[in-house]
N, C-alpha and C positions, 0 to 999 in steps of 0.2 A: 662540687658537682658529683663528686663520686658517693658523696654520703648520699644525695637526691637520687640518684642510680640504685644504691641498697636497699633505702629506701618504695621505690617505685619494683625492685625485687619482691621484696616484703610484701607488700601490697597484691602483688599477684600472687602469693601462695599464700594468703589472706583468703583471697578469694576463691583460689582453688579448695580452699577448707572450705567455705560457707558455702560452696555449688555442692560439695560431695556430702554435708553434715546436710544440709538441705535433703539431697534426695537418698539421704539413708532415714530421715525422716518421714519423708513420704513412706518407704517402702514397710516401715514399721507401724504406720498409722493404718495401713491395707492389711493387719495382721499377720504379717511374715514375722517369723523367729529373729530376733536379733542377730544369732549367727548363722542363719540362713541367709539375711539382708546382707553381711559381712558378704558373704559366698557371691551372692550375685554382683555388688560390687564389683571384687575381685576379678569375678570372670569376666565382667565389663574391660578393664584393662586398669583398674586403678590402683597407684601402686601402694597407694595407704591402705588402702582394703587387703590387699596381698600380704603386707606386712601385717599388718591385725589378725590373719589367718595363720600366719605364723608363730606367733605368739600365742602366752598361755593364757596372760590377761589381759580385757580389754583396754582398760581405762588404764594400766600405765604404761604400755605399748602404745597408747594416742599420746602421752605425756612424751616418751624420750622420741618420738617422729620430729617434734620442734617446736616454737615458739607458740605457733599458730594452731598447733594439735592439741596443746597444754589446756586451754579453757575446754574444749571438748571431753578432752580425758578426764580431768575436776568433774564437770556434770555428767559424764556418766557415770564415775564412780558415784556422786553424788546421789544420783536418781536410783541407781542400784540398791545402795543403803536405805535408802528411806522407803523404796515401793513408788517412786512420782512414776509418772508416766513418760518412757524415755523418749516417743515423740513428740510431746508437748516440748519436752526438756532440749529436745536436740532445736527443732526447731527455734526456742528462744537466744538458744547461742547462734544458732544462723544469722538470726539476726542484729544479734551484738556483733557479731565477726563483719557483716556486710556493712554494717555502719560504721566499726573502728577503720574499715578501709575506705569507705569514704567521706569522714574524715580525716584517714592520712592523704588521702588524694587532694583534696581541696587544700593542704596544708603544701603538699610539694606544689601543686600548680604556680600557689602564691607565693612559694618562695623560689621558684625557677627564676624569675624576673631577676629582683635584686642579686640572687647570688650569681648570678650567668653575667649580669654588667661588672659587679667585683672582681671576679675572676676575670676579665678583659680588659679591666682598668689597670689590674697587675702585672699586665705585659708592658704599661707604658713607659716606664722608663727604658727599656729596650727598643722602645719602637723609636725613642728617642736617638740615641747610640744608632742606631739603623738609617735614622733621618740625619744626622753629624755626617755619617760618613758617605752619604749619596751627594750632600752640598760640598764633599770633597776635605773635610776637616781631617786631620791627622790625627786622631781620636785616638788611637790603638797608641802613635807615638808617643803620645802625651800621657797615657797611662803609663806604661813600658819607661821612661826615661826621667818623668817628673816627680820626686816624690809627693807632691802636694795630687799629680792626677792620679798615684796609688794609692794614695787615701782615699781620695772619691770615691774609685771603682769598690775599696772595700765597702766603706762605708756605705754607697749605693748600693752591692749585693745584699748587704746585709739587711738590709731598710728593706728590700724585697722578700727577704725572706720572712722575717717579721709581720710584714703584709700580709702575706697569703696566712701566715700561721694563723694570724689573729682573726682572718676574716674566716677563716673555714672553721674556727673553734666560735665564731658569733652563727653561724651558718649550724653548726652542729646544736648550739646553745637554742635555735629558733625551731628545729626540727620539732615532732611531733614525740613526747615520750613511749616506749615500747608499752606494749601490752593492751589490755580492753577494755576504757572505761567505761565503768559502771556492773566492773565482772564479778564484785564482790555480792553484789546487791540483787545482781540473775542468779546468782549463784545459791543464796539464803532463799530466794522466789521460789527455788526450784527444792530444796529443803522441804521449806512447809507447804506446798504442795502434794507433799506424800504423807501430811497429817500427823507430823511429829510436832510436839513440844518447842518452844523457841530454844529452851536449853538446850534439847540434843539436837537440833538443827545447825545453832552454831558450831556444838562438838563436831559433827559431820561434817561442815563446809571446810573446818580447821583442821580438821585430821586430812581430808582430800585433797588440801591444795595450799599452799607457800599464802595465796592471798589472804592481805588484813585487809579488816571490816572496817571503811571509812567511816567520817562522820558522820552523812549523813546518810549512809545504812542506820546505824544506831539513833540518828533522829527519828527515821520513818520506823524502825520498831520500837521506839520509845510513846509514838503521834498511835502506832495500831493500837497498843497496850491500853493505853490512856485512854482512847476515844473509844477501846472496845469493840475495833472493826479488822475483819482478814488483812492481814499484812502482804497477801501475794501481789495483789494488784498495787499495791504502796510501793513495794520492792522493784520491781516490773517498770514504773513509773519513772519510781527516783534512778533505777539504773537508763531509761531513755534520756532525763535531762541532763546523769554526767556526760553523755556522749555530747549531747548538745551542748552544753558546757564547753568539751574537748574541743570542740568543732569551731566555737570561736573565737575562746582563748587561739588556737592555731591560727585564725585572718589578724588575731591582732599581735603575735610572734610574727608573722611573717611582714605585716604592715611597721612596725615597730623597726624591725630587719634593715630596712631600706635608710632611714635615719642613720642606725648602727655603724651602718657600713660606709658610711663618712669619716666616721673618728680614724679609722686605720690607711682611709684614702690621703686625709691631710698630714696626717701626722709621721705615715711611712714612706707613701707609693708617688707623694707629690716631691719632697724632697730628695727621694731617688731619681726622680727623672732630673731635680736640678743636677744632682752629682754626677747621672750619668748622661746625662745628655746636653744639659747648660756649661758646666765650669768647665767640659771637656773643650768647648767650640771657643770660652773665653782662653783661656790657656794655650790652645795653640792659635790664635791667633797675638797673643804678646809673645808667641815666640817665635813668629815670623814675622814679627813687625821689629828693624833693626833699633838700635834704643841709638837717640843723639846726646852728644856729647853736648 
């Protein structure tokens, strides 16, 4: 649940980037100066804009603000180098940013269910031990005096712990990967949009930003090449269907999840409830029951 919480963080300063990278777009498409647009931001009350103002350059002051600032800062240095038009350019990462968040959203939704019943399935051998000792069992006795009930209780915390481990690393494993699919592919969009070369476009987007050029980036410049037609709208294209992509691959992690999350219930969190709540109730009852001769 705590990852779902960082997560659902994430997500809102996601968004706080694509509302602000939005209306710095606007404000540049009106013909405002780039850092005239920073200024008014700023004086609006936003704190990225303030630190931008701070700073000496634009695009790698968006880079270390954080995760979410990183694909902005890329495309404007991007758009910088090449002459592309930085509203066109901001705008199109608005739009990756607003999609990459919901697609994280639809991903956490669908995984609140499963992981919120696991994590409550994991209390149950305690709720066990809880229910022992309201029917009046000498539970705590039988741990304490029998070696065979401190093996239980080991072995039952242990199985607990195990549990949670395993289900919060299937729960981390189903999450939604960082970053903005299909950012490589906006990103070469936004290159040859300022009428360079494919060679120096690539140079460009690799000197600006850590991001490699998937596959099928280099298919759809491979499809423009060949067929002899503008690669923007190709690039543009194939970077909407990774998201779409992203987007389902996450309903079918998360639907997948719910299955997963059984191997750790049967194999940890059910046999901890025998140890800590079952053997405990058999145990001290043969040891109130006198043995005959």
């Amino acid at each position: 649940m705590k990852l779902l919480r960082r997560a659902a963080d994430a997500g809102d300063d996601r968004s706080a980037a694509a509302e602000a990278v939005l209306r710095l777009a606007v404000l540049l498409q009106a013909g405002i100066h780039p850092q005239r647009a920073w200024q008014y931001l700023a004086s609006s009350g936003d704190a990225v804009a303030q630190r931008v103002q701070a700073g000496s350059d634009i695009a790698a002051t968006l880079r270390e603000i954080g995760p979410d600032w990183q694909p902005v800062g890329a495309a404007w240095k991007v758009a910088e180098i090449v002459g592309a038009p930085l509203a066109d350019s901001l705008r199109a990462v608005a739009g990756a940013l607003r999609d990459a968040e919901e697609c994280a959203d639809e991903a956490r939704v669908a995984l609140a269910e499963p992981a919120g019943t696991a994590r409550l399935m994991s209390w149950l051998p305690l709720v066990a031990v809880g229910l022992a000792l309201a029917l009046g069992f000498d539970v705590v006795g039988v741990f304490v005096s029998q070696p065979v009930g401190a093996v239980c209780v080991i072995a039952g915390v242990m199985l607990m712990i195990c549990a949670r481990r395993w289900t919060r690393k299937l729960v981390r494993a189903a999450a939604p990967p960082p970053g903005v699919p299909g950012l490589d592919a906006e990103l070469m969009a936004i290159a040859l949009s300022g009428g360079v070369s494919l060679e120096r476009a690539r140079s460009v987007v690799s000197g600006a930003t850590q991001v490699q050029t998937s596959q099928s980036t280099a298919d759809t410049l491979a499809l423009s090449r060949s067929a002899g037609v503008p690669a923007v709208e190709l690039l543009r294209a194939t970077a909407a269907l990774a998201r779409h992509h992203a987007r389902t691959e996450g309903r079918v992690r998360a639907a997948k999840l719910s299955s997963h999350l059984l191997v750790p219930l049967g194999v940890c969190t059910l046999p901890a409830f025998l140890l800590l709540g079952v053997a405990p109730m058999f145990l001290s009852v043969l040891a109130s029951t006198p043995m005959s001769i």
